[in-house]
Structure formats: structure tokens, C-alpha cells
N, C-alpha and C positions, 0 to 999 in steps of 0.2 A: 607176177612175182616182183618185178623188174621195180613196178609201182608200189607195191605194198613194201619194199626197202625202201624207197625214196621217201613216203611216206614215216616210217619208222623216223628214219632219218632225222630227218626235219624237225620230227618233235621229238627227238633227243634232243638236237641243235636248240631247239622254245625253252627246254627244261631246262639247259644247262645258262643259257643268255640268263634265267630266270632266275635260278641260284646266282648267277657272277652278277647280277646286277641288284639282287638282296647284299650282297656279303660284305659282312661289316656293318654294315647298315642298322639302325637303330629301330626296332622294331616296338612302339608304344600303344600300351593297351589302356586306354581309360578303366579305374574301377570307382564307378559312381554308384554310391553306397548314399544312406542316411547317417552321416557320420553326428549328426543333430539331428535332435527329433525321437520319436518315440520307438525307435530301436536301437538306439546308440551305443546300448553294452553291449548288441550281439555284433553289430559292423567291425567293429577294430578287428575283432578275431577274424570273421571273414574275408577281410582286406588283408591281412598275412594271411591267410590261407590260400587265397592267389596270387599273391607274390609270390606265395613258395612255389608254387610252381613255377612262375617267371624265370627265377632264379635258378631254379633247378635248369630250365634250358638253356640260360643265358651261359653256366658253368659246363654243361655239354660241349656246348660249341657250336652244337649239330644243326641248328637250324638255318635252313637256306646258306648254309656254310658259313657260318660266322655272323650271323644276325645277333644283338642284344637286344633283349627284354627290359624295357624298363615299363615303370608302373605310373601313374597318373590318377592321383585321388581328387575328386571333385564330389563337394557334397550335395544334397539334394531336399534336404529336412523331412526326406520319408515322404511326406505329404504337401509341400510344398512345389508343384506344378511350374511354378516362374520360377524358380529357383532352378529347379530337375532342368528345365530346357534350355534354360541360361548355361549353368556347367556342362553340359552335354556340346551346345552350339560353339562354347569356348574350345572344348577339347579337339573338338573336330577342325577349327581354326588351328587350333595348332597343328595339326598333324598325325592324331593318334589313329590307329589302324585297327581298332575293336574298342568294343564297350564290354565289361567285365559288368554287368548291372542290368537294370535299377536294383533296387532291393524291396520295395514296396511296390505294390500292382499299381495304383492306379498313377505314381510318378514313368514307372515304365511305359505302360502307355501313353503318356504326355510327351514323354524323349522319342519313342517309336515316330507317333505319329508327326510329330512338329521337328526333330531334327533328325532322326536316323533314315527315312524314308524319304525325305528331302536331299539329302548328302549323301544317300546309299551306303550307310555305315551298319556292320554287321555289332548287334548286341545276344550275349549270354545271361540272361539272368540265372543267378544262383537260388535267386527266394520268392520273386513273385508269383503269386498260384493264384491270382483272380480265375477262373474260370472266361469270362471274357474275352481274355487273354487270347483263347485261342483259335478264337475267330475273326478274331484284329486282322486287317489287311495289312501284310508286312512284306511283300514282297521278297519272300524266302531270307529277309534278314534276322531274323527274331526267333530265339532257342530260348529254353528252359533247364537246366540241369534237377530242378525241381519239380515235383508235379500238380497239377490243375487241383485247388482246391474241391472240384466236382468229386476227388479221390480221394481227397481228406472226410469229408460229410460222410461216406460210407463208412471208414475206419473210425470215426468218430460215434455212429451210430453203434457200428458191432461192438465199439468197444462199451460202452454206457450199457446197451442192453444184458452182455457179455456178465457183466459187475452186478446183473439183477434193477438198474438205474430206469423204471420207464415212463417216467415222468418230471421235466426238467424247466429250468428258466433259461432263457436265451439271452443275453447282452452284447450287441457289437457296436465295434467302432465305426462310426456312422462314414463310411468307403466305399472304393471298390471290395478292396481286402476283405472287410467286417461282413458286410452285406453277399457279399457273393460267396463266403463261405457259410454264413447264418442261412441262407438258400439253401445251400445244397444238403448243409447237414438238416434241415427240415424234413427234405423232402423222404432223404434215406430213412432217416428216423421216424417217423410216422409211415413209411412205407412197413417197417419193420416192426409197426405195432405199438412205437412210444408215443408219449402225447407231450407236444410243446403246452404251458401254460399263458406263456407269453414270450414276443420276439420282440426286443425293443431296442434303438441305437441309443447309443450314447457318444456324447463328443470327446473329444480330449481338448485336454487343456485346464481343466476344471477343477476348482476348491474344493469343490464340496457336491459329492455325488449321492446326497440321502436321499431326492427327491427322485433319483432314477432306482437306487434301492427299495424303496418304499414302493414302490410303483413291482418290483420285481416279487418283493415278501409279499405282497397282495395278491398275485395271481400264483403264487406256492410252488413246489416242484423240491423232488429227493435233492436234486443239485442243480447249480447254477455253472450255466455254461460261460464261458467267458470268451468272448472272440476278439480277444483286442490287444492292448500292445503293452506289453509288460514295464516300460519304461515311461506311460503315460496315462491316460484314462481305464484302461485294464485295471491296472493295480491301484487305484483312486478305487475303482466299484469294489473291489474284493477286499479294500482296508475298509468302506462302509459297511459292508455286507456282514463283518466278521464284527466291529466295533457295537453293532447294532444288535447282532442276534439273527438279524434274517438269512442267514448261511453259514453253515459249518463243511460244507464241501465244496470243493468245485472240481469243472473238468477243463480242460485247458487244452487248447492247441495252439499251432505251435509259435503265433505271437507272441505268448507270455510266455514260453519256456525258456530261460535263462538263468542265469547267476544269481542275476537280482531278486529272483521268484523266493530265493533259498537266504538271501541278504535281507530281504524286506520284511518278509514273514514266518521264516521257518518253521517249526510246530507247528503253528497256526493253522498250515495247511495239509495236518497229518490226514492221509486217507483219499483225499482229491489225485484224480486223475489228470492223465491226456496222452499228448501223442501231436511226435514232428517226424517230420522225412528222416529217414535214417534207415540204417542196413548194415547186417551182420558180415556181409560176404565177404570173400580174403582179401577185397582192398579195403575193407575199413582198418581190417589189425595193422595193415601195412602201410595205412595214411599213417597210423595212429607211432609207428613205427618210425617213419621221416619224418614225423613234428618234433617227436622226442622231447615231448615237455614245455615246448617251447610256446605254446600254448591250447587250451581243453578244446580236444579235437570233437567230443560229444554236445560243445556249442549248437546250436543250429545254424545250418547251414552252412559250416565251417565246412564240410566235405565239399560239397555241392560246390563252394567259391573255389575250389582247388579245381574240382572238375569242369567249370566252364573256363578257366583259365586255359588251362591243358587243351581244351576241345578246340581254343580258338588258335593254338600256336599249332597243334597238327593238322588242322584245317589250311594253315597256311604253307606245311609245309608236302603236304599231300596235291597244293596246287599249285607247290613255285612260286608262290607271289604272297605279298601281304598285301594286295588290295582287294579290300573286302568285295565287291562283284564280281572277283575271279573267285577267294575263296568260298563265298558265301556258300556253293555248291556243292563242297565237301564234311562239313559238318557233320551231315549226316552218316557222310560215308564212315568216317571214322569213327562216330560214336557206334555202328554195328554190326554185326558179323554181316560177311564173312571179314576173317584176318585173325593174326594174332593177337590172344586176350593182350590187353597191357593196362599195368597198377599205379598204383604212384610210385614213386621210386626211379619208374622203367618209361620215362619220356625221350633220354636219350636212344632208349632201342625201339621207341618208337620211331623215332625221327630217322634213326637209319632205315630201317626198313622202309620207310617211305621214300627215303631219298633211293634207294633200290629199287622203286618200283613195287613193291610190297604194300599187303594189306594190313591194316590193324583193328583192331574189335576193341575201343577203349573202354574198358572197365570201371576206371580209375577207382575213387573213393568210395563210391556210391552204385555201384552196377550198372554204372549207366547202359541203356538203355530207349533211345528217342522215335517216342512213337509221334501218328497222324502229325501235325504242325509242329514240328521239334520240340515236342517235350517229353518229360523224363514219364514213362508209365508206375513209379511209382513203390518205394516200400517207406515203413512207418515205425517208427520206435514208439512204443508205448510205454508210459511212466504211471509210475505213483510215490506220490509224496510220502516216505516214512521216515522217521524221527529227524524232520525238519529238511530232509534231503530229496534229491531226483534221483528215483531209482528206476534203473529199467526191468519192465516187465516182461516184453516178447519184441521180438520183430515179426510185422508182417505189412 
């Protein structure tokens, strides 16, 4: 007994050194996003949407007793590899203690494997879902708040078949991203009795995409899938495809789902489906609730940046420290039961409870959720385009 108090002790004494020597302290989270590049109207939302979180704890107070959040955007150009490991290697130069990022899969594995696993830097992705992903050697540093596009291809197939759709054209953007989700959703779909007519990449960058629409109208199909990035070669194929005649529908996931989809083409795309990560559960009313307008929380993956934000400040303060190879170890813990559920809003009663010794089950915007190699298992907003708008159809 004598020893199991001394013990106690002791790591009371680790905890508390651990707080008093965070406090005050300026706690900086990289959020490298593609602030350029072929996602650039959905980043900005998602970079406030983990601020807000930041902010939210910074005005607590609660973390590691008096630690500030501050934020650190570094871009990445989505697919620009030199670029992603360059802003990544500077950040870490400076001092910052998590990555809020990538946002595109195969930049996140360029920062993974070439600076965060070099420097032992813990990274959240909010939006990359290569599949790939998550067999990356990461050395327990690398989460997902989003799920493996392996999860999207099924919901992609149920939903197409679902709508009566069972024979379709394929276009992706020639990536990890494009290609690893043109994979998966194959395999489901054709497992499920639809037939691809043809799968073909397309680049981005490009004038003039009639020679991969042609190529698409030739091998036929009810609708044309589009895997690609709504801010760049995506919506290059779907203004040929519509300009042409060779498509009057598409299905879309969740690259092309944004603002711009409803700016670019509206009508145009009456009738066309898809489907991005998203969830109905009572912390989406309640994200939707602490944004209060301040910007569209049904963005994608605007929830998800809120919830890797959040997963990376209770991770640090569930281990006393903000260095990432002490924290790296809890993530998990707090993204799941057991402990108290906790929403957005509720980071400050997160963060007591943990400075208590207390467990928490973080919810936040999205349900989170973090199965096999920390990532998110996964629900999906389904849409369809009517009179020029995103509407939602289900969650599942």
C-alpha cells in the first residue's frame, strides 16, 4: 500500500510539473490546408472551423492551465508534394506542436512520410480518405477525423444503385485521391451488379477537356461519375460533358461538393447525385449552433476540421504535455468510450474533466468515432441537385 501511494504520488507530482510548466505557454497547431489549388473554396471554411475550436479553448483558459491556441496556416497547393513538405518542415522549425492537415491524400502522405515521421510530429487530417492512407507506416502519429475512401465506394455504389443508376462512366483525377476512390467505388459497384463502362483519369489543369469527354460519351453509361476536384479538372469535364450533350447527369463525391458546384452550374445539374462525410447526430445541430452563421457548416468537411482541431488539444491535455510523442498516445483515447459524451460547444468541460483525471468520449461535430489506424469509421450525407441547389437526401 505504502508503495502504490508513493507511486500515486509521484504521478500526481509528473501531472502537476506538467500543467505548471505548459501554463501560459503558447500552444501552436499547424493547419496546412490547400489554400491553392483545386480545393481552395472548401479550405478557407475549414481553416475557421478549426480555429474555432482553438479559440474556443484558448477563451476557457482550461488547457494545461492557461496554455493559448494559436493557429498557423501554411499552404500546400492540394497536390503540390514540394510545396506540402516545404510548409510542413517550416512549421515544425518554428515550433508548432500538431498538424491540423493535409487536406488532400496524397500531400498528406508526402508531409507524413518526409517531415512528420522524421520530427515525430502528430498530424489530424480533417479530409484525406485515400484509402492507402491507412496502411502508411506512421508510427501512431497520423489520424483521420474523416473516413477511408474504401467507405465512400460502397456508399457511392448503394447510393447509384438505390436511384435504379446501373450502368455508369467513371472520371478521376489522376492521384491518390481520384484513383483510390475510382478503385473502390468499382469494386463495390460491380460487386453489387452495376457495370462501369469505362474508368479513365483525367488531369487537372486543362483548357479544354473534349477529348476525355468523347472518350467517356463513347463508352456510354445512365451517368457519369465524377471523382475529382470541384475547383479544377472535375468541373472542366462536367462544363464539357453538359456543353456537348454527352451528360445530362452526374454523381459526385465529395471533391466536387461545394459552393462552387451551385455557382458554376446550377440548373444544369438538376437531378445528379452524391455524397460527402457528414452526420445528422446532436453534434452536428450543435456545431451548426456555435458557428452561428458565421460560416456554412454543411461545407465539407468543415465539421471534421473542428473535430481534429479539438481531438488534438484534448489529446494534449489528457497527457499533460503538448509534445506530440507524449500526446500522440491519447487521441484515441479521447476520440472513445469510455467517458463523457462531449459536443462542440463543451471543450471547456472537456478539458476539466481531464485535468480531473476523468474520461471523455468525444463526439464533437461528426460522431466521432476512431477505428483500426485512427480513422473516422464513417457516415455520409447524401445529396441531389434540385432547382440548381444541394439538397440533402439521408444520412447514412
Amino acid at each position: 500500500m505504502k508503495k502504490m501511494l508513493m507511486a500515486t504520488t509521484a504521478a500526481a507530482l509528473l501531472a502537476t510539473n506538467a500543467y505548471a510548466d505548459a501554463h501560459s505557454k503558447d500552444v501552436k497547431l499547424g493547419v496546412i490546408f490547400g489554400y491553392t489549388g483545386p480545393i481552395e473554396s472548401l479550405t478557407g471554411i475549414m481553416a475557421s472551423s478549426a480555429e474555432l475550436a482553438m479559440k474556443e479553448v484558448t477563451d476557457s483558459g482550461m488547457l494545461m492551465d492557461g496554455a493559448t491556441v494559436t493557429a498557423s496556416r501554411a499552404d500546400t497547393g492540394c497536390v503540390d508534394n514540394a510545396l506540402a513538405v516545404s510548409s510542413a518542415e517550416r512549421l515544425i522549425a518554428e515550433g508548432i506542436n500538431g498538424i491540423v492537415g493535409a487536406a488532400c491524400s496524397g500531400v498528406s502522405g508526402a508531409i507524413l512520410q518526409n517531415a512528420a515521421l522524421p520530427n515525430g510530429m502528430v498530424m489530424i487530417s480533417p479530409s484525406s480518405t485515400s484509402p492507402g492512407l491507412s496502411t502508411m507506416e506512421d508510427d501512431g502519429l497520423f489520424f483521420r477525423t474523416a473516413p477511408s475512401d474504401a467507405r465512400q465506394g460502397e456508399v457511392m455504389a448503394e447510393v447509384l444503385m438505390e436511384e435504379g443508376i446501373k450502368e455508369v462512366a467513371v472520371t478521376y483525377t489522376n492521384n491518390d485521391y481520384g484513383k483510390g476512390l475510382a478503385d473502390a467505388f468499382q469494386q463495390a459497384y460491380e460487386a453489387a451488379g452495376g457495370t462501369i463502362t469505362i474508368s479513365a483519369a483525367h488531369e487537372d489543369g486543362k483548357a479544354d477537356y473534349s477529348a476525355e469527354v468523347g472518350a467517356l460519351a463513347s463508352a456510354g453509361g445512365d451517368r457519369l461519375v465524377v471523382a475529382g476536384y470541384v475547383d479544377q479538372g472535375g468541373s472542366g469535364v462536367v462544363r464539357a460533358a453538359i456543353d456537348s450533350g454527352a451528360f445530362d447527369t452526374f454523381h459526385f463525391p465529395d471533391g466536387m461538393i461545394a459552393a462552387n458546384l451551385e455557382n458554376n452550374f446550377g440548373s444544369e445539374l438538376d437531378g445528379s447525385t452524391g455524397q460527402h462525410p457528414g452526420t445528422d447526430s446532436p453534434g452536428a445541430d450543435k456545431f451548426t449552433a456555435l458557428v452561428d452563421g458565421a460560416f456554412d457548416t454543411t461545407s465539407p468537411f468543415a465539421p471534421e476540421s473542428y473535430d481534429a482541431a479539438a481531438l488534438l488539444m484534448l489529446a494534449m491535455q489528457a497527457a499533460g504535455s503538448s509534445d506530440p510523442q507524449v500526446y500522440k498516445d491519447q487521441v484515441m483515447s479521447v476520440a472513445n468510450a469510455p467517458g463523457e459524451k462531449i459536443y462542440p460547444g463543451e471543450l471547456a468541460k472537456a478539458l476539466q474533466i481531464l485535468k480531473d483525471g476523468g474520461e471523455v468520449d468525444y463526439e464533437g461535430a461528426t460522431a466521432v468515432e476512431l477505428i483500426g489506424p485512427g480513422e473516422s469509421a464513417g457516415s455520409y450525407r447524401q445529396i441531389k441537385i434540385e432547382d440548381g441547389k444541394i439538397t440533402t437526401v439521408q444520412y447514412r
